[in-house]
Each structure stands twice: as structure tokens, then as C-alpha cells.
Chimera marker file (.cmm) of the C-alpha trace (Angstrom):
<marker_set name="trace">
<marker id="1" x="4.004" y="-26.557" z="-43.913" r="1" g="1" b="0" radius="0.5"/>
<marker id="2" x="1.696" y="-28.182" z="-41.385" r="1" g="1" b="0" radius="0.5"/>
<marker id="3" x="4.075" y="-31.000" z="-41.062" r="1" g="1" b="0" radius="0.5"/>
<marker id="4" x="7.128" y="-28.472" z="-40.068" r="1" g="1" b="0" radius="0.5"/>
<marker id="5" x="4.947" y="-27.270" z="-37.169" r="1" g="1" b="0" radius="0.5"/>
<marker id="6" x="4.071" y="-30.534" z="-35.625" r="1" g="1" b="0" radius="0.5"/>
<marker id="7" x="7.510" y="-31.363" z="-36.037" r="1" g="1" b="0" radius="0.5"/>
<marker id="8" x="8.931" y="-28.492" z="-34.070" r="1" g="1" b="0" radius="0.5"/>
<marker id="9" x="6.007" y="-28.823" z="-31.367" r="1" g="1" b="0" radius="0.5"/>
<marker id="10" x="7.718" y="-31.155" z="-28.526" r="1" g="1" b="0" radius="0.5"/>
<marker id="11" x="10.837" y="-29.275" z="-28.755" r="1" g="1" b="0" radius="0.5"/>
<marker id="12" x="8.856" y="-26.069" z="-28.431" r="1" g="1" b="0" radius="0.5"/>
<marker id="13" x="7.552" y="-27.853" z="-24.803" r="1" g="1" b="0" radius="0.5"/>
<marker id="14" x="10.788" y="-29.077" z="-24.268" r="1" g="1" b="0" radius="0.5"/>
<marker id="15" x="11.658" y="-25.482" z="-24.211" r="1" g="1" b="0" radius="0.5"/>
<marker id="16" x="9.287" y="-24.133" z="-22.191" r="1" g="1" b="0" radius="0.5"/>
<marker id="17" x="9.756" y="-26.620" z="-19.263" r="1" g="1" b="0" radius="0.5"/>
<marker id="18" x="13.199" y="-25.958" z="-19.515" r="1" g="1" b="0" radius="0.5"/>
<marker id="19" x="12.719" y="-22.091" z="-19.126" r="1" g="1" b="0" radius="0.5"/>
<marker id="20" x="10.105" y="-22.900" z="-16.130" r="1" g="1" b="0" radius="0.5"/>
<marker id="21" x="12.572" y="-24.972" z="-14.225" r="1" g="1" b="0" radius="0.5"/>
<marker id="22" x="15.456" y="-22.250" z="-14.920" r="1" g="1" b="0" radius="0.5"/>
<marker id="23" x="13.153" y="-19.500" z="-13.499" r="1" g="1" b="0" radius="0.5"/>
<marker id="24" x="12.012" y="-21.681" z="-10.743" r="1" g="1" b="0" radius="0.5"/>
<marker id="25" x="15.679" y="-21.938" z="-9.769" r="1" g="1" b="0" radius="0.5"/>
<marker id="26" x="16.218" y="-18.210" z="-10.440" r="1" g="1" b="0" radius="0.5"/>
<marker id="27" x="13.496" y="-17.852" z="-7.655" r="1" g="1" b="0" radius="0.5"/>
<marker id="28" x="14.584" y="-19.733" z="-5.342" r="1" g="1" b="0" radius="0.5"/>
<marker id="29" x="18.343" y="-18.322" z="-5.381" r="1" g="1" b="0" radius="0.5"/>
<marker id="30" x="16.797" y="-14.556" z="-5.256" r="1" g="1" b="0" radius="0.5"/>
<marker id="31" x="14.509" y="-15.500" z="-2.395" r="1" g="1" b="0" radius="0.5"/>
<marker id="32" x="17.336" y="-17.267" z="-0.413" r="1" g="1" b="0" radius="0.5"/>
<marker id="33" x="19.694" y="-14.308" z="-0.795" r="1" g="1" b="0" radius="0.5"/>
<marker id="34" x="17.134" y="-12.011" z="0.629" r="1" g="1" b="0" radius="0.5"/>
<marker id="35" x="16.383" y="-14.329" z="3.241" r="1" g="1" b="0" radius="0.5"/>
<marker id="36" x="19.800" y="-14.486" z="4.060" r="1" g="1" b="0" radius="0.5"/>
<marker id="37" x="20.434" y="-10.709" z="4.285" r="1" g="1" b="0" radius="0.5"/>
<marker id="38" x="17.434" y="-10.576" z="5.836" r="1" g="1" b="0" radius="0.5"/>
<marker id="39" x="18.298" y="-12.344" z="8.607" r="1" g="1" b="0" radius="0.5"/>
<marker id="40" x="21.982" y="-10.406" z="8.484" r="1" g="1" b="0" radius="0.5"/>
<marker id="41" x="20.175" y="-7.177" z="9.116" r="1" g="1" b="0" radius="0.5"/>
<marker id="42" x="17.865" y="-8.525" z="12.004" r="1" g="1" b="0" radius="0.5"/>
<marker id="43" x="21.582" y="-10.694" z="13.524" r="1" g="1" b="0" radius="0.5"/>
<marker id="44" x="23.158" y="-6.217" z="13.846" r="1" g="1" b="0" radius="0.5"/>
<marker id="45" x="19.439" y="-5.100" z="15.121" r="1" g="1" b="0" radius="0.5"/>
<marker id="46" x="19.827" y="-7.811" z="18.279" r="1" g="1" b="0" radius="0.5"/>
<marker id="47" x="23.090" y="-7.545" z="19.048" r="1" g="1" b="0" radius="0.5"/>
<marker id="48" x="22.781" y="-3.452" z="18.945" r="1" g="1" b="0" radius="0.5"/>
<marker id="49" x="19.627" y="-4.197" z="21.715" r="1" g="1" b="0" radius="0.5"/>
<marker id="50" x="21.848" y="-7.176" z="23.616" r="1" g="1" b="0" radius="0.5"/>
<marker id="51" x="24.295" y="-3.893" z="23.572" r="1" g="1" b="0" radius="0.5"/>
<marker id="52" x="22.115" y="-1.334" z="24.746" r="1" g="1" b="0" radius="0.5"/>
<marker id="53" x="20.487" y="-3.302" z="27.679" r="1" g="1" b="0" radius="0.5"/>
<marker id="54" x="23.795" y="-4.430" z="29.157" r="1" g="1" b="0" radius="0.5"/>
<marker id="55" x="24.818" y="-1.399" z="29.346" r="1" g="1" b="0" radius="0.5"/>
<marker id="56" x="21.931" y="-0.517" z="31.827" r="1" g="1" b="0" radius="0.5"/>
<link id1="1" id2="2" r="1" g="1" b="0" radius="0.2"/>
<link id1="2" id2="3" r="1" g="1" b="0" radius="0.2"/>
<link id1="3" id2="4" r="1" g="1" b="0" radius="0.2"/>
<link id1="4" id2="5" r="1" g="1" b="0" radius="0.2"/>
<link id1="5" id2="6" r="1" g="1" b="0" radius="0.2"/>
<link id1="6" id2="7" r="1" g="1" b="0" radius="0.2"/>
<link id1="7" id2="8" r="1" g="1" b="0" radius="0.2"/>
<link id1="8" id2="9" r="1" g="1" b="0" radius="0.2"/>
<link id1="9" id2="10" r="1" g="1" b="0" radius="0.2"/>
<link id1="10" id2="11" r="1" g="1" b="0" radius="0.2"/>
<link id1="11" id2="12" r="1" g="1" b="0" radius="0.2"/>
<link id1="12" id2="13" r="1" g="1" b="0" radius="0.2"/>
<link id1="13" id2="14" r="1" g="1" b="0" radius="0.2"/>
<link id1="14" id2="15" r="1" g="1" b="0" radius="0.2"/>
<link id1="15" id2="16" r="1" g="1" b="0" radius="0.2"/>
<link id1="16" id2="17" r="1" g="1" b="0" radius="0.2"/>
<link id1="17" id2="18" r="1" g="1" b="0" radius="0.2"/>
<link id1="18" id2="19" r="1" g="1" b="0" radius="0.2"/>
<link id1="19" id2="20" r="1" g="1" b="0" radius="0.2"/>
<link id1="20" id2="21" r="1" g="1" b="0" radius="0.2"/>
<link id1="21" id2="22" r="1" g="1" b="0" radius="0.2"/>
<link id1="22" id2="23" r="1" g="1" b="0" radius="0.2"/>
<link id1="23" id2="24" r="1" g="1" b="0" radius="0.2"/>
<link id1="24" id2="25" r="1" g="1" b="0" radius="0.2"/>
<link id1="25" id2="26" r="1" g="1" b="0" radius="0.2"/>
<link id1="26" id2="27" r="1" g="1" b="0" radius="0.2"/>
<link id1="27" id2="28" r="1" g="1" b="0" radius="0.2"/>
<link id1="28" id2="29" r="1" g="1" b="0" radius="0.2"/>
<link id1="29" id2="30" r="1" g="1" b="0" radius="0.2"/>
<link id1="30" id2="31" r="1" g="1" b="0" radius="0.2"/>
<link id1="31" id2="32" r="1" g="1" b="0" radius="0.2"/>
<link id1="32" id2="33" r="1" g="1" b="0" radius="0.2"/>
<link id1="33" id2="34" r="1" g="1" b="0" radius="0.2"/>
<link id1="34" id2="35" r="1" g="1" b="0" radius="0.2"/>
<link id1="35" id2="36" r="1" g="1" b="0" radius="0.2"/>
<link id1="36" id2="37" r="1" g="1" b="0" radius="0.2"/>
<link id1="37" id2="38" r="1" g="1" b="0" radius="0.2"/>
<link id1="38" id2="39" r="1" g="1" b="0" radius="0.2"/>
<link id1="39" id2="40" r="1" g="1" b="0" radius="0.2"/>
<link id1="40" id2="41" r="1" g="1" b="0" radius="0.2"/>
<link id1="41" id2="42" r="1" g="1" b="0" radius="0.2"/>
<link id1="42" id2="43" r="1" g="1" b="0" radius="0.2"/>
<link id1="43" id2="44" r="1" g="1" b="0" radius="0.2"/>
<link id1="44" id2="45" r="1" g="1" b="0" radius="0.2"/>
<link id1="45" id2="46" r="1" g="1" b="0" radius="0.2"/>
<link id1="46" id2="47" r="1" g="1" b="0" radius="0.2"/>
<link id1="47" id2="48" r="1" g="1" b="0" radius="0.2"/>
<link id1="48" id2="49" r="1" g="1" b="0" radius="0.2"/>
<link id1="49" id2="50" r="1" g="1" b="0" radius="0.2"/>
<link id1="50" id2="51" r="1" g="1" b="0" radius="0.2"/>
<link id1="51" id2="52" r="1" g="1" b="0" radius="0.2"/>
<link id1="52" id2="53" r="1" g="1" b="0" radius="0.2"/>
<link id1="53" id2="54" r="1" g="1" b="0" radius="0.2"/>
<link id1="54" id2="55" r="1" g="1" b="0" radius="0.2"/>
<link id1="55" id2="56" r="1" g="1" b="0" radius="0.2"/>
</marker_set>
């Protein structure tokens, strides 16, 4: 029974740094997305205030 355990440890790490790079990823795709509508949303504030002030 001992034996079995052992066995199935480095594929149990394997695992796990697999599932820490796949998050990692899943990170940084989330955070550029919001970065990227982020910046979408600030692009239609600074034209609206380009807008406004020409027209003064």
C-alpha cells in the first residue's frame, strides 16, 4: 500500500504544476481583457472631453 503512494507521488506534482501554470495563464488572459476594456472605456471618456472642449 505504501508502495502505491510513492508511486503515484511525481505524477501527483506533475499535476499540480500543471494546474499552477494553467491558472497562471488563466490570470494573465483575465487581467489583459480588463486591461484592455479598461483602456476602451478611458479611449470614449477622452474623446467625449476632446469633444466637449472644441466645442468651446
Amino acid at each position: 500500500m505504501n508502495e502505491m503512494a510513492i508511486a503515484w507521488f511525481p505524477l501527483l506534482i506533475f499535476i499540480l504544476y500543471i494546474a499552477a501554470f494553467a491558472f497562471v495563464i488563466w490570470f494573465m488572459v483575465t487581467l489583459i481583457k480588463l486591461q484592455k476594456e479598461k483602456n476602451e472605456h478611458l479611449a470614449k471618456i477622452a474623446s467625449l472631453v476632446s469633444s466637449k472642449l472644441d466645442d468651446r
